[in-house]
Structures are given as structure tokens and as C-alpha cells.
C-alpha positions as CSV (number, residue, x, y, z in Angstrom):
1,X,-14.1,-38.0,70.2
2,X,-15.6,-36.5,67.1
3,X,-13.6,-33.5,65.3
4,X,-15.8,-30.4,65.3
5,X,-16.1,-30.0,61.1
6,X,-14.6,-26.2,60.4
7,X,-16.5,-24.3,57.5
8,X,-14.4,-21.9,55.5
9,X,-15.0,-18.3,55.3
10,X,-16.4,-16.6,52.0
11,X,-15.7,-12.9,52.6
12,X,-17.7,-10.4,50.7
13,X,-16.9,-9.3,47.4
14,X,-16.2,-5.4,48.6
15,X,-13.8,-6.6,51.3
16,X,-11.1,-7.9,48.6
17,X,-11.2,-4.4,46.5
18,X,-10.0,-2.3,49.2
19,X,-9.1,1.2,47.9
20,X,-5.3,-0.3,47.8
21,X,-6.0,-2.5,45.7
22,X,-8.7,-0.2,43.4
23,X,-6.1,2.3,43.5
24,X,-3.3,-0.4,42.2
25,X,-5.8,-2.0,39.3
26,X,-6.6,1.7,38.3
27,X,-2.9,2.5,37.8
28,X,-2.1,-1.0,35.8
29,X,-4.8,0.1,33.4
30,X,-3.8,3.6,32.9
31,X,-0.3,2.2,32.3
32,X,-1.5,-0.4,29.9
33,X,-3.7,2.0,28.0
34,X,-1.3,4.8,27.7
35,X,1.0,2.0,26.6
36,X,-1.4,1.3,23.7
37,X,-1.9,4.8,22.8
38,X,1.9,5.3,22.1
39,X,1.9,2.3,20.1
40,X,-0.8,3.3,18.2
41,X,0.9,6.8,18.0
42,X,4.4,5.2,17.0
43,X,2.6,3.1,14.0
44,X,0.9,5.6,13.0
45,X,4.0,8.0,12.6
46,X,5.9,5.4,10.5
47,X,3.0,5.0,8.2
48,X,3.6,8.7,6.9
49,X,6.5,7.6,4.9
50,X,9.6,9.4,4.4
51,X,9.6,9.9,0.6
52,X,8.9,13.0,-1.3
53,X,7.0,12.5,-4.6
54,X,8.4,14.5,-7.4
55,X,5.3,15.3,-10.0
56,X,4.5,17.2,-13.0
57,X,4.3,17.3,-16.1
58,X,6.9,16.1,-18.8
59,X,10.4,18.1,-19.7
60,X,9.6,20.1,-15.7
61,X,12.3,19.0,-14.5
62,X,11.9,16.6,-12.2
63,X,15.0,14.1,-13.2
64,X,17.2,17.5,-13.2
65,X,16.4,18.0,-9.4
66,X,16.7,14.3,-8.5
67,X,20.0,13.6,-10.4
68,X,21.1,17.2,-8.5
69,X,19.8,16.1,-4.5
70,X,21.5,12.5,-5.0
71,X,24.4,13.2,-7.2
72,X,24.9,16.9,-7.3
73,X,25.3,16.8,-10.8
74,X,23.1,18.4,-13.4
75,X,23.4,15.0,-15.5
76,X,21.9,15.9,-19.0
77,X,18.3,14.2,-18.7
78,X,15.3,13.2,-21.4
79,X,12.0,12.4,-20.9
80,X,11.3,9.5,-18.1
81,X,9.1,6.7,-19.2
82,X,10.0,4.8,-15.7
83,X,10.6,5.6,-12.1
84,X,13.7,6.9,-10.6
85,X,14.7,7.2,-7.3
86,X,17.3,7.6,-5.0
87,X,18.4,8.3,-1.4
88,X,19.2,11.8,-0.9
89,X,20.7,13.4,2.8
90,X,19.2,16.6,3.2
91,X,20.8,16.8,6.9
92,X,24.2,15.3,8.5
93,X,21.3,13.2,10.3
94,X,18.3,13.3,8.1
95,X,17.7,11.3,4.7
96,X,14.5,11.0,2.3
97,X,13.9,8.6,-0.3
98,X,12.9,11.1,-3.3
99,X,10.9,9.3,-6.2
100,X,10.4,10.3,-9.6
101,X,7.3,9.5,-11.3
102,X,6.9,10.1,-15.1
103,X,4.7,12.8,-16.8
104,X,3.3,11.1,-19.5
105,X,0.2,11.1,-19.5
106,X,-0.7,7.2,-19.7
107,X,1.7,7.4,-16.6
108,X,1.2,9.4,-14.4
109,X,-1.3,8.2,-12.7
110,X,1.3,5.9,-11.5
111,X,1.1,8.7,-8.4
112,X,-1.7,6.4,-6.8
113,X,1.0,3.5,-6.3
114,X,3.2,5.7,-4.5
115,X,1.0,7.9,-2.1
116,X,1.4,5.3,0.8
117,X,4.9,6.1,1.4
118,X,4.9,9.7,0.6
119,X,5.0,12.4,3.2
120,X,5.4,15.3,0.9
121,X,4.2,15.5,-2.9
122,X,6.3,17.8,-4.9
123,X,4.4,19.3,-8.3
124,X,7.4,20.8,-10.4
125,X,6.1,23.5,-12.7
126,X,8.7,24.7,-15.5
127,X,7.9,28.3,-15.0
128,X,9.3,29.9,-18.1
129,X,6.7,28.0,-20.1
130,X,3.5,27.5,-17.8
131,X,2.2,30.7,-19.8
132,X,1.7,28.8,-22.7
133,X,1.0,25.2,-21.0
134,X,-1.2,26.2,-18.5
135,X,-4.2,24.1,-19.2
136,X,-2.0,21.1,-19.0
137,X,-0.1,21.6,-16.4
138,X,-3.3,22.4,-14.4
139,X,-5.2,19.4,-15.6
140,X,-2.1,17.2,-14.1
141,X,-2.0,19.6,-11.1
142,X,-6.3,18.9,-10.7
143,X,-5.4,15.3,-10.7
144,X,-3.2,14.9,-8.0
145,X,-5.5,17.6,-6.1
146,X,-8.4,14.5,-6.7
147,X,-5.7,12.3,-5.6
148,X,-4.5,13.7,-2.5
149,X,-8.3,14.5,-1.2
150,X,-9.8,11.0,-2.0
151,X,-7.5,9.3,0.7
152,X,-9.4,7.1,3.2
153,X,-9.1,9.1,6.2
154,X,-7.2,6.4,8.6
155,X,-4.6,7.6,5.7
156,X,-2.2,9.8,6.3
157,X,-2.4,13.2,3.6
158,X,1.1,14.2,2.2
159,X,1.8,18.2,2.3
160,X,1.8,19.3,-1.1
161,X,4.3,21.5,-2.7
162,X,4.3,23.5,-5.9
163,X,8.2,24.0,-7.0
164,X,8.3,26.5,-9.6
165,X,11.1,25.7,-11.4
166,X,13.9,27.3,-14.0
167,X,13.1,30.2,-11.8
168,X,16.5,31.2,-12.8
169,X,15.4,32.4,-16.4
170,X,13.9,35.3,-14.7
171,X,17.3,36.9,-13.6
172,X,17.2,39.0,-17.0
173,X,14.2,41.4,-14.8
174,X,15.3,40.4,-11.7
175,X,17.9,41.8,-9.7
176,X,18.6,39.0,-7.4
177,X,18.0,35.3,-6.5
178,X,15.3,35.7,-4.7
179,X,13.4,38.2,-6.9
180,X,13.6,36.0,-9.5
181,X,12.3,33.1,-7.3
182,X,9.5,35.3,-6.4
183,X,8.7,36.5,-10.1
184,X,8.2,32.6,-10.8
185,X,6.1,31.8,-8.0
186,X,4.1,34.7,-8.7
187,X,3.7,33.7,-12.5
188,X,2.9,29.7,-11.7
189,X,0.5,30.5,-8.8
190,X,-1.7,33.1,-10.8
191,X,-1.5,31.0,-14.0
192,X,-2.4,28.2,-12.3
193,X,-5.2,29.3,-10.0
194,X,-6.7,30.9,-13.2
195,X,-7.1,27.5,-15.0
196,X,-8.0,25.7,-12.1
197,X,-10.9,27.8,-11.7
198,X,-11.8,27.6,-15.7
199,X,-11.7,23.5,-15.0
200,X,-14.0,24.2,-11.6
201,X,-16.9,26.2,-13.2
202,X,-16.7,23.8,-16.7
203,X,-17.4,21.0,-13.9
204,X,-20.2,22.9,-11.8
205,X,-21.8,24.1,-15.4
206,X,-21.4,20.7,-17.3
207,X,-19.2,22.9,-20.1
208,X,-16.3,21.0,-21.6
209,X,-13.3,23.1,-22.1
210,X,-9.9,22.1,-23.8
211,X,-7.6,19.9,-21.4
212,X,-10.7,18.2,-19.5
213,X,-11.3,14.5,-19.7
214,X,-8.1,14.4,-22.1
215,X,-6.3,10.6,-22.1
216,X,-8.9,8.8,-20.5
217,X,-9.1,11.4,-17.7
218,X,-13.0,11.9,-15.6
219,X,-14.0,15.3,-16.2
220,X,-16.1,15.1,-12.8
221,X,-13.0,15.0,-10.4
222,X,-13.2,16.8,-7.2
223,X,-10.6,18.0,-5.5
224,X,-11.1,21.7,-6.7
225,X,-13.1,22.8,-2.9
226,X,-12.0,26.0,-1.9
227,X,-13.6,27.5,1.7
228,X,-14.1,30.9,0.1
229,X,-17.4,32.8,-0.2
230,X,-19.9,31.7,-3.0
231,X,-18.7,33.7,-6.4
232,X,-15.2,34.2,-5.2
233,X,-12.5,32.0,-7.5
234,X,-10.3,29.3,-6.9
235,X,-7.6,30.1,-4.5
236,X,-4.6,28.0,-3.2
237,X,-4.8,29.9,0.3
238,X,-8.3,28.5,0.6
239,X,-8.1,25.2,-0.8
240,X,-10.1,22.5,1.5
241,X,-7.3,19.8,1.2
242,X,-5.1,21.4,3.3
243,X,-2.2,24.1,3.0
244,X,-0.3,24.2,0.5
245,X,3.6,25.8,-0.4
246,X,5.3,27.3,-2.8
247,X,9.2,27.1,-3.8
248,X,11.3,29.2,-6.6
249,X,14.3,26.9,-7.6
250,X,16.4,26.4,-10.4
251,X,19.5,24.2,-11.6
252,X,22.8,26.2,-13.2
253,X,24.5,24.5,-15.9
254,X,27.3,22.0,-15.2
255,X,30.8,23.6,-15.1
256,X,34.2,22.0,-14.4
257,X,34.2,20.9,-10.9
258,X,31.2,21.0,-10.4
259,X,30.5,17.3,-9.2
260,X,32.4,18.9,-5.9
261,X,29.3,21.4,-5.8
262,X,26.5,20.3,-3.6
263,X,23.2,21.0,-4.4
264,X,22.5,24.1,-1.8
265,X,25.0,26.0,-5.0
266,X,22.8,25.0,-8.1
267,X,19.4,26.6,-6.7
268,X,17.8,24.1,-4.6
269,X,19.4,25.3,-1.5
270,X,15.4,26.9,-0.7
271,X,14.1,23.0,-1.2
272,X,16.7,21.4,1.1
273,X,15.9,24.3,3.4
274,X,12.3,23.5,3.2
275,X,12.5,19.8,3.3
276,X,14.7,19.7,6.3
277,X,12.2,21.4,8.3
278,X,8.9,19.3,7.0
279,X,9.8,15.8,6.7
């Protein structure tokens, strides 16, 4: 007797995704795709660095506040013709690398090699002399503005801070700490807008002026874009790059003992402050 010959059964495509198992695929990808985003997120974070970038010109002092965040000491210092850097703890549970690049003008530029790993870039201003050196000190300041704007946007921008420095010269019309922090603010921020805006309109009017293309430097650097109405001059509160803050601090001179100091007593207690709360 023959065996009748069975023929398997093809169900239909819509019978195997029932809405349990639509309902179950939809879930694994929603899992697997917020899974990406938050590794994606987490990269992304740690590619923002943990250094701050101290910049300026030369004799600003920028190896005065390093020496004081790492060592609080105010270690007598000459000009840098290298970088210096150090760990400093600016929390029980927070530390930044700080790095100091040079202000010589061949230098400098040594910014560019740095900017990866920065999350903040600190431009120290000796403000007891940027009367005098403001043309200078604003050409340095318009190249890390160039600097800081021409990043590839899949990179991450440092905030920038100005540090007006030596702010403690100022206690001779200045009552307290904190006036005299304010008088060198004031002083840097005016002085410096003003030159900014001199370099801005030499660019847009094809005028050299002294300080523009100096060492090598291209005198058609942007950087300068402000979001104000057309006439109005160069303000930091407007500047396109992004916001930017200000800092009076100042270093006292060494006194026995002092290496038991830390640095919140020698005038950078308003940095710490600031960088505890930023990076």
C-alpha cells in the first residue's frame, strides 16, 4: 500500500509578523538605536578634551599662573620658548591638564597643534600695559579668533576666555579686590575691541595698518564677524564665534610660607571658581 506523499505548508508572509512579533522587532531596534546614539553621545563628549589653553602674548603671564594652579608657588619665570604643562586639581574630584603655549611670535601659532584637546582657551592680557600694546596683543587675540572659527564643524569649539591679568596693579584707585578686577576688565575689553575693530575695517577697506600681516601673519583672516547692525563696531557681546568671558586675576608676590598657600590666596581664586563650573 502506497504512502499518501504529505506536502508541507508555506504560510503567508503576514502570518509570521503578527503584531507580537512587530511589536518585539520594533522595540530591539529602538534599543539598538538609542544604544548607538549614546555611544555616539559618549565619544563625542570625550573628544572635547579636558585641557585649558593658556594664550597670549609674551611676558602676560601665562607661566606665573601655571606654576601658581600646579605648584602654588609664584616661581620667578622668563620668557617660554617651549610648552609647559601640568596637572592641576581645581576640585577634590575634578582635574584639568593646563598647557602653556609660547608667545613668540614664530610660536605661537603652535595653538593649532593643541586645539583638539582643549575645552577652554584662555587669552591672558597683562592689563597694566595693554594701553600701550594694544595693537599686538589684538593681532595675537585676531589670530586665535581665526583659529577657533575655522574648526571643521564635526569639531568641538573651546569656550574662550580673556584673563585680564596683574589686575592687582589697580588697587592704588581701587578700593577693593574686586573693583580692581573690574577696572582691568574694563581697560582690556575696551582697548581691545577698539583695535579689533581698526584691524576689521583695514581688512573690509584693503588699508594696511601697523600690526597687520606682521611675522608672516595673512592680513585677510576672518574671525572678526560680529551679529550687530551694519555701521555698529566690533563687540565681544556680539561676536559670531560664540560667547565669550572675562576674568580679573592677579598673582601676589611670594612670601615665607607661602608654598603652604594655595592658589584661591594669590588671585586666581575667580579662575578656579570659573573653571570648576565650565570644564
Amino acid at each position: 500500500m502506497e504512502t499518501p506523499r504529505v506536502t508541507p505548508e508555506i504560510l503567508p508572509l503576514s502570518a509570521t509578523f503578527t503584531p507580537k512579533t512587530l511589536a518585539i522587532a520594533s522595540l530591539g531596534v529602538a534599543v539598538l538605536l538609542l544604544a548607538l546614539i549614546l555611544l555616539f553621545s559618549r565619544k563625542r563628549s570625550k573628544s572635547r578634551g579636558n585641557s585649558l589653553l593658556l594664550v597670549g602674548p609674551s611676558d602676560a603671564g601665562k607661566t606665573s599662573i601655571l606654576s601658581q594652579l600646579a605648584y602654588h608657588q609664584n616661581i620667578p619665570t622668563q620668557t617660554s620658548m617651549q610648552i609647559n604643562s601640568s596637572v592641576v586639581s581645581i576640585s577634590p574630584k575634578k582635574s584639568i591638564r593646563v598647557v602653556d603655549i609660547p608667545g613668540h611670535p614664530r610660536l605661537r601659532n603652535q595653538i593649532l597643534e593643541h586645539l583638539a584637546e582643549a575645552k577652554v582657551v584662555g587669552f591672558v592680557v597683562d592689563a597694566s600695559t595693554v594701553s600701550r600694546n594694544g595693537p599686538a596683543v589684538a593681532e595675537h587675540l585676531h589670530l586665535v579668533l581665526h583659529a577657533l572659527t575655522s574648526l571643521p564643524p564635526s569639531q568641538y569649539q573651546p569656550s574662550l576666555l580673556i584673563i585680564a591679568h596683574k589686575s592687582d596693579l589697580f588697587k592704588a584707585t581701587s578700593s577693593t579686590q574686586s573693583n580692581a578686577s573690574a577696572l582691568a576688565i574694563n581697560r582690556v575689553k575696551s582697548i581691545l575691541e577698539r583695535e579689533l575693530e581698526k584691524r576689521r575695517v583695514s581688512q573690509s577697506g584693503g588699508i594696511n595698518i601697523e600690526g597687520l600681516g606682521e611675522e608672516g601673519e595673512r592680513s585677510d583672516m576672518g574671525g572678526l564677524e560680529c551679529g550687530e547692525k551694519e555701521g555698529s563696531s566690533f563687540k565681544f557681546d556680539e561676536w559670531e564665534g560664540g560667547e565669550i568671558s572675562f576674568l580679573g586675576t592677579s598673582i601676589a608676590p611670594t612670601s615665607s610660607g607661602s608654598d603652604e598657600k594655595g592658589p584661591s590666596d594669590t588671585g586666581l581664586d575667580s579662575i578656579l571658581s570659573w573653571l570648576e563650573q565650565n570644564m
